[in-house]
C-alpha positions as CSV (number, residue, x, y, z in Angstrom):
1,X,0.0,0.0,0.0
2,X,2.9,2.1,0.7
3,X,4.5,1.6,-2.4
4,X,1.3,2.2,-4.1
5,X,0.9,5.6,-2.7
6,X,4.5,6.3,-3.5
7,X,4.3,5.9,-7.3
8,X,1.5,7.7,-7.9
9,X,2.8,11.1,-5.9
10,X,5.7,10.6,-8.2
11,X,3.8,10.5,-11.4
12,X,4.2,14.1,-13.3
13,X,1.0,16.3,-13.6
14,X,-1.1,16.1,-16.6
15,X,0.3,19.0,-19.7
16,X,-2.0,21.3,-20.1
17,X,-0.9,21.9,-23.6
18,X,-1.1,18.2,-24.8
19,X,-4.0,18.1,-27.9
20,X,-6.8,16.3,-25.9
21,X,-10.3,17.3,-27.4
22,X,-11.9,17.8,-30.1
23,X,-13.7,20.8,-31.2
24,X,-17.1,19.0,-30.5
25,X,-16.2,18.4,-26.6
26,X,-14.9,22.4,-26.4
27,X,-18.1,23.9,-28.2
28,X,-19.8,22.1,-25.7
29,X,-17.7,23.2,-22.8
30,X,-18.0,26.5,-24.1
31,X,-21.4,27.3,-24.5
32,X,-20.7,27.7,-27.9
33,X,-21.6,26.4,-31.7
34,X,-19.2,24.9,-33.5
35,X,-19.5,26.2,-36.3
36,X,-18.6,30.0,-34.4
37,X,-15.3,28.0,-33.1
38,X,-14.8,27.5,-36.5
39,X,-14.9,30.9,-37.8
40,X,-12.8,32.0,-34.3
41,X,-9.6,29.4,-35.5
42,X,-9.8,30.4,-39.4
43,X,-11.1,33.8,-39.8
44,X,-9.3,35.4,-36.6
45,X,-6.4,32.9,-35.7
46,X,-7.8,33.2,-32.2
47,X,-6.9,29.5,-31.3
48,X,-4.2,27.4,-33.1
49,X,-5.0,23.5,-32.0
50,X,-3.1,20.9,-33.4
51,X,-4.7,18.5,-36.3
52,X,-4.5,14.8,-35.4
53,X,-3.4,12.2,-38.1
54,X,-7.1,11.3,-39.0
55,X,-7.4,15.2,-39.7
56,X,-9.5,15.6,-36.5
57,X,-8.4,19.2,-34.9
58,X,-7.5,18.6,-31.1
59,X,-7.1,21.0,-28.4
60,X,-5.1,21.0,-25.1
61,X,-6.4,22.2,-21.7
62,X,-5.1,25.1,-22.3
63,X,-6.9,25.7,-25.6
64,X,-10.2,25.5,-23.6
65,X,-9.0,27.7,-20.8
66,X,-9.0,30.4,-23.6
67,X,-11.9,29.5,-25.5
68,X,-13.8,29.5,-22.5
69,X,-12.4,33.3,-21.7
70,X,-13.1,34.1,-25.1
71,X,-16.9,32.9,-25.3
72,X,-17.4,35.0,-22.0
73,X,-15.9,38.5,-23.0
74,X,-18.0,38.0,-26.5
75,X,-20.8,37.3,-24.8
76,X,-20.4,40.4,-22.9
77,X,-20.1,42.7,-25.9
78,X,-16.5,42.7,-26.5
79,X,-15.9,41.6,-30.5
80,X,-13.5,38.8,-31.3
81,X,-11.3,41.0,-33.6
82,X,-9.9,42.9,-30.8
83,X,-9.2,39.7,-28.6
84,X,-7.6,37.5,-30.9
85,X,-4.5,38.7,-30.5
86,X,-4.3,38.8,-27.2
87,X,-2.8,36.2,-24.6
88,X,-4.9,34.2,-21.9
89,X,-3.2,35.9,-19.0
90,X,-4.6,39.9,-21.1
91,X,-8.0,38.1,-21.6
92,X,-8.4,36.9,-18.1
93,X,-7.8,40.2,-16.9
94,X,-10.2,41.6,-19.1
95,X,-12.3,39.7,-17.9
96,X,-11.4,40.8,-14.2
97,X,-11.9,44.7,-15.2
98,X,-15.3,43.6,-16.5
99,X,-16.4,41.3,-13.9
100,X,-15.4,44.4,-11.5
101,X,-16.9,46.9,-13.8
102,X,-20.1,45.1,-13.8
103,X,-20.6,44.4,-10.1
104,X,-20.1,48.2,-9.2
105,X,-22.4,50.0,-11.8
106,X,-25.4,47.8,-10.4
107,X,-27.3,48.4,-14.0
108,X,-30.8,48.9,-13.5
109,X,-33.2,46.5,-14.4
110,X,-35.1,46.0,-17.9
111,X,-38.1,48.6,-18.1
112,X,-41.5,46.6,-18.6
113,X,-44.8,49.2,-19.1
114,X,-46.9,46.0,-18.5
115,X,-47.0,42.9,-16.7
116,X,-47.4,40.0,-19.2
117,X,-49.1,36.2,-18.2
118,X,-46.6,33.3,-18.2
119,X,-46.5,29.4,-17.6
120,X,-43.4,27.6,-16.4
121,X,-43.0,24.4,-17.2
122,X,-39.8,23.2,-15.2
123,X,-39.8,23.4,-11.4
124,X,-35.9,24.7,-11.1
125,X,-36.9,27.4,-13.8
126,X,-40.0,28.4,-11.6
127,X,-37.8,28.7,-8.9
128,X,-35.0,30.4,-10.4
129,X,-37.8,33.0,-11.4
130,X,-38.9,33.2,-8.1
131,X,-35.5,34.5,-6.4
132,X,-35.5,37.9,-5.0
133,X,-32.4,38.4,-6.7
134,X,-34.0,37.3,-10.4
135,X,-37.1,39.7,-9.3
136,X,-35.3,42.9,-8.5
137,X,-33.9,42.6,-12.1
138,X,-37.4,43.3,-13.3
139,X,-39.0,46.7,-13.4
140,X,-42.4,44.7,-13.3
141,X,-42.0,41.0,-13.2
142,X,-44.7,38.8,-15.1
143,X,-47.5,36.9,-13.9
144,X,-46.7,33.7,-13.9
145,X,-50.1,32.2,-13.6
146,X,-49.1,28.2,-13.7
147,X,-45.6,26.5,-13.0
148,X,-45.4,23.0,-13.9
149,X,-42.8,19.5,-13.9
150,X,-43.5,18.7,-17.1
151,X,-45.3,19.2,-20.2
152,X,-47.8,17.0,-19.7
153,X,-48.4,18.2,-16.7
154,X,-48.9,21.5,-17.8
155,X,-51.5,20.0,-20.5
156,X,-54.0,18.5,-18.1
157,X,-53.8,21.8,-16.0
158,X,-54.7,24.2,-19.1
159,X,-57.8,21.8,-19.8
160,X,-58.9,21.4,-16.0
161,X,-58.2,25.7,-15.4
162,X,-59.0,26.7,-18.7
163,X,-59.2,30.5,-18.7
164,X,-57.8,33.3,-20.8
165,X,-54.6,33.3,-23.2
166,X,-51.1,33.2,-22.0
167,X,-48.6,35.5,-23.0
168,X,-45.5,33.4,-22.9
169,X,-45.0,29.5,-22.4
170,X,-41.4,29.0,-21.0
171,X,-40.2,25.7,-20.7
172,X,-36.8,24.8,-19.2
173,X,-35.6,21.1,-20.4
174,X,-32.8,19.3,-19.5
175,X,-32.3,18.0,-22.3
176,X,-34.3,18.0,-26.2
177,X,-35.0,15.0,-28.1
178,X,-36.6,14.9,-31.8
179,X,-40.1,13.9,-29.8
180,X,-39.8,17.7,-27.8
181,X,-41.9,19.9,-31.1
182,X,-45.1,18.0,-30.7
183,X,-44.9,17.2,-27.1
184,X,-44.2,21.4,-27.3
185,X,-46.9,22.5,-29.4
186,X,-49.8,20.8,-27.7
187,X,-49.1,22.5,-24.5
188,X,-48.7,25.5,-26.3
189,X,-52.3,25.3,-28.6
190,X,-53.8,24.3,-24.9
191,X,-52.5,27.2,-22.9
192,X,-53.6,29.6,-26.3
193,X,-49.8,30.7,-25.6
194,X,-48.9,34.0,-28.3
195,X,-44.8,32.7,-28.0
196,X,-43.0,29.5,-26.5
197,X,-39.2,30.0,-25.0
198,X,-37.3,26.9,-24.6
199,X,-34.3,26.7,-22.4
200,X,-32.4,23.8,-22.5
201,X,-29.0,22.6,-20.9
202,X,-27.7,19.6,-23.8
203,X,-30.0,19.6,-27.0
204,X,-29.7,17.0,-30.2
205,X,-29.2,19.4,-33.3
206,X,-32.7,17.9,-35.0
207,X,-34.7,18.9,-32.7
208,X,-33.3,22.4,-31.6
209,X,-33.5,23.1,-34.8
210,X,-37.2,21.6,-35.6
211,X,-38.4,24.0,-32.3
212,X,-37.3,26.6,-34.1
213,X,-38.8,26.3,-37.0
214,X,-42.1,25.8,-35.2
215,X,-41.6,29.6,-33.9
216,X,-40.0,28.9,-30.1
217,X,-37.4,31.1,-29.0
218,X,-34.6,28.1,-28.4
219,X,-31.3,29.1,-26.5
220,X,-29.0,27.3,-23.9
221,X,-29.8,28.2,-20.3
222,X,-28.2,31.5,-19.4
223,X,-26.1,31.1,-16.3
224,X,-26.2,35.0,-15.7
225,X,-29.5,36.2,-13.9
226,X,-29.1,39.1,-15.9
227,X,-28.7,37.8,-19.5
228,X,-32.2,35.7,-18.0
229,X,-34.4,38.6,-17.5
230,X,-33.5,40.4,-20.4
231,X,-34.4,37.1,-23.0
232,X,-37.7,37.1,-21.6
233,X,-38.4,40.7,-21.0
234,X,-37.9,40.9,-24.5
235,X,-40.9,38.5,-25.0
236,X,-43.3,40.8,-22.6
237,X,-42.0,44.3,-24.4
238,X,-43.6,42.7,-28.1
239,X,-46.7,43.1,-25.8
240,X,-46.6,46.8,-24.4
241,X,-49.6,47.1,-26.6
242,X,-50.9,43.5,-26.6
243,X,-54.7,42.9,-25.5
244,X,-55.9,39.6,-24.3
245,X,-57.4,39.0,-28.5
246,X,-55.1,37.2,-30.4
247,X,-53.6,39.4,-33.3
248,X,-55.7,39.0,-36.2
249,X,-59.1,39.0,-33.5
250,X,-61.5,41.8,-34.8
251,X,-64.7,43.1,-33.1
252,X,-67.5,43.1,-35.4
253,X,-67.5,46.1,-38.2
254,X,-64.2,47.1,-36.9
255,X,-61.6,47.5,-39.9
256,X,-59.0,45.0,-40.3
257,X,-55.5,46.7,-40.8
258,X,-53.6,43.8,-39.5
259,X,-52.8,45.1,-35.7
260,X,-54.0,44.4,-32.4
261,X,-57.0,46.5,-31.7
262,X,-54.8,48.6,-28.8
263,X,-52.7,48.9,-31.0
264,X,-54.3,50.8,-33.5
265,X,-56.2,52.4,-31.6
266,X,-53.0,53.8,-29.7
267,X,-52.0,55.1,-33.2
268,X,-55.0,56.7,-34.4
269,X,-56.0,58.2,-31.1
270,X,-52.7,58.9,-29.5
271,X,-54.2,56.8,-26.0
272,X,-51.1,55.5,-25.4
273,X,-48.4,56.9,-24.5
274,X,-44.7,55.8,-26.2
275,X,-41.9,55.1,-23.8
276,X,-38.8,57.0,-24.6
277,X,-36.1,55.7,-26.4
278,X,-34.0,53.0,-24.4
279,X,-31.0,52.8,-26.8
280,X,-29.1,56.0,-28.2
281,X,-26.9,56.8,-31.4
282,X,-23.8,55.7,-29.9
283,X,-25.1,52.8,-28.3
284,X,-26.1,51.5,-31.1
285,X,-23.5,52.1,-33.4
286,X,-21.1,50.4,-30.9
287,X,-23.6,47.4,-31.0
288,X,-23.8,47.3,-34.4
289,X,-20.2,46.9,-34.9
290,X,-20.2,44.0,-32.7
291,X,-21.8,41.7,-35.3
292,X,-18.2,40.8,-37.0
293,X,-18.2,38.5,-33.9
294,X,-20.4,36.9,-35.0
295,X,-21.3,34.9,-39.0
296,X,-24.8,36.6,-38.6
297,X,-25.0,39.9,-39.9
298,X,-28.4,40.6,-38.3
299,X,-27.0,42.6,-35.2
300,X,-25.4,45.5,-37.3
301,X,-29.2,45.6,-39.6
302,X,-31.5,45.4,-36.5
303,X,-29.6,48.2,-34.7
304,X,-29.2,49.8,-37.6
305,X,-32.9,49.8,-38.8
306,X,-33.7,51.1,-34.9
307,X,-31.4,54.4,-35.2
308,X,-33.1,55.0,-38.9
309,X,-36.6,54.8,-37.3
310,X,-35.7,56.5,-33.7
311,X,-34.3,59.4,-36.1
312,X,-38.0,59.7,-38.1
313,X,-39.7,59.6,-34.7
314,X,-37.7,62.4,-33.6
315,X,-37.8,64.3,-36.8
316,X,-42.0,63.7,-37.0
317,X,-42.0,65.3,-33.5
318,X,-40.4,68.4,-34.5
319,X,-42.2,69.0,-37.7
320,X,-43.1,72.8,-38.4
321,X,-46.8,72.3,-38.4
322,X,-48.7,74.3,-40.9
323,X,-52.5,73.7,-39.4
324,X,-54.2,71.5,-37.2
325,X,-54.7,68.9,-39.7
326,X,-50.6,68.7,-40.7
327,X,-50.4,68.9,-36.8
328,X,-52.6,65.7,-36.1
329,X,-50.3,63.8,-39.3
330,X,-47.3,64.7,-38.0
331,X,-48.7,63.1,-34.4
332,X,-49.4,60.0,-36.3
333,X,-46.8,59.7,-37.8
334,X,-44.4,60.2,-34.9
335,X,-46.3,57.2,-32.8
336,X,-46.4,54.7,-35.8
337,X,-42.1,55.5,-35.8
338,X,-42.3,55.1,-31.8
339,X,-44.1,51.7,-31.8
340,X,-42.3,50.5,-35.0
341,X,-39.2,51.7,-32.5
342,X,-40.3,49.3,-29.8
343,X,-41.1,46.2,-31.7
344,X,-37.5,47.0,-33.2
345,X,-35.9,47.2,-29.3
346,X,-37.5,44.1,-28.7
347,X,-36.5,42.9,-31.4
348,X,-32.8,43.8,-30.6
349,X,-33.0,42.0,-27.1
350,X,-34.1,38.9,-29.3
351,X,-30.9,39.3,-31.1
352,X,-28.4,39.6,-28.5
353,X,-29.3,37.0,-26.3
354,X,-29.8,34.9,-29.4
355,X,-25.8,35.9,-30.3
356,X,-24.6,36.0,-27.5
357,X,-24.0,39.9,-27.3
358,X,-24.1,42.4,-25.0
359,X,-27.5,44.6,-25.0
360,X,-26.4,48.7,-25.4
């Protein structure tokens, strides 16, 4: 026994820079696609692993060490271009100065005009959504009027409590196998739920991908509380206008222009009033240029598309008005630019958590 303990306090400790995994394993410890890591090793020479005989690329522990500091500081708005170059021990302390940075601005949480309705289905989602410290990250949390252990669970509940449409079905699933869309869809068609968010922890390619092209907002679990709140506040600002009617729902002899009926009537009438602007010029511009981080290019259009319309909104308000009827145009116009303006910042959320980016 002796002996036994001897040798193995002798043996050396493991290199860190021997080629161990393989760029599926390190995607995975990540957080990451592959296909990103990809683009990180060829387009940006960010990480250099060695290619095995069978023409397999392998990465050492040390490779992962900086892929893993490199998938954190891009999910945090900081673009791959300008961290290529550097070395783990620079990236780490970037990391440091933004951890630090972070912690002492205590950003204030996401602004919600409205609460919106919401069923859970996952009891450590529920929870998590639950914790004071999730809760002060909302500016009004949602309703969450049902939380559930599984799907079918959730099924029997809509048909026993019946009642009115959901805003927002989110389910949190451990894992997602190719039977998840129809299991999926039927708790969505019995809740009446407007969008489905699905966050998952390991997920099978086929079916990620066949949830999303059923509509659901699919994205691996955010570990941050913060990056959390702000997916799914982006689901409840869609519906700063939303009424309990399904879009498309008319009242007899009303016309049909393709909104929701507060909606419209928020644009004809001017009832409503527009929330200001969340995102400024610079912001966005700075956001915008994060999308070489990125294969997507739908960062830099979305905040692109969001200054263009924030600037007609702005110019609509200032119009030299001639008479009252130019004034009342002018006044419509303005609020058809605001609300285009916040489906577009909701929009934006969508992208960034989607990305992986930083919000402005």
């Amino acid at each position: 026994m002796a002996h036994s303990v001897q040798n193995s306090k002798m043996q050396p400790p493991l290199d860190p820079t021997l080629p161990t995994f393989r760029s599926g394993a390190v995607a995975r410890m990540a957080g990451m696609p592959v296909s990103t890591l990809r683009i990180w090793e060829q387009r940006y020479q960010a990480i250099g692993p060695s290619t095995a005989p069978s023409g397999h690329r392998l990465y050492s522990a040390a490779d992962v060490e900086r892929v893993i500091v490199l998938r954190q500081l891009t999910q945090h708005g900081h673009a791959i271009g300008s961290l290529a170059t550097l070395n783990v021990e620079q990236l780490q302390d970037l990391a440091q100065t933004r951890a630090s940075a972070e912690t002492a601005s205590n950003a204030k949480p996401p602004m919600l005009s409205v609460s919106f309705r919401i069923v859970v289905v996952g009891s450590a989602m529920a929870q998590r959504l639950r914790l004071p410290a999730v809760l002060d990250r909302w500016a009004k949390p949602p309703q969450i009027v049902g939380a559930y252990d599984s799907l079918d669970e959730a099924v029997q509940a809509a048909d026993a409590l019946g009642g009115a449409p959901i805003d927002l079905l989110v389910w949190r699933a451990s894992s997602l196998q190719d039977d998840a869309v129809a299991h999926l869809m039927a708790t969505r068609d019995a809740w009446h739920a407007r969008e489905v968010a699905v966050a998952y922890r390991f997920a099978v390619p086929t079916a990620r991908d066949a949830l999303v092209s059923a509509g659901a907002s699919v994205v691996r679990e955010p570990a941050d509380d913060g990056a959390l709140v702000a997916w799914l506040s982006s689901f409840g600002s869609a519906h700063v206008f939303a009424g309990s009617a399904p879009i498309g729902a008319r009242n007899s002899g009303e016309p049909d222009h393709g909104i929701d009926r507060h909606l419209f009537d928020a644009l004809t009438q001017g009832t409503s009033a527009l929330p200001t602007p969340r995102f400024d010029d610079t912001a966005l511009t700075r956001f915008a240029s994060l999308s070489s981080s990125v294969a997507c290019e739908c960062p830099s259009h979305v905040a692109e598309l969001l200054m263009q319309i924030a600037s007609f909104e702005s110019y609509s308000a200032s119009c030299a008005n001639r008479n009252l009827a130019d004034a009342e145009l002018h006044g419509y116009l303005q609020r058809v630019a605001g609300t285009a303006r916040l489906l577009f910042e909701a929009a934006l959320e969508r992208v960034a958590v989607a990305e992986g980016l930083a919000l402005p």
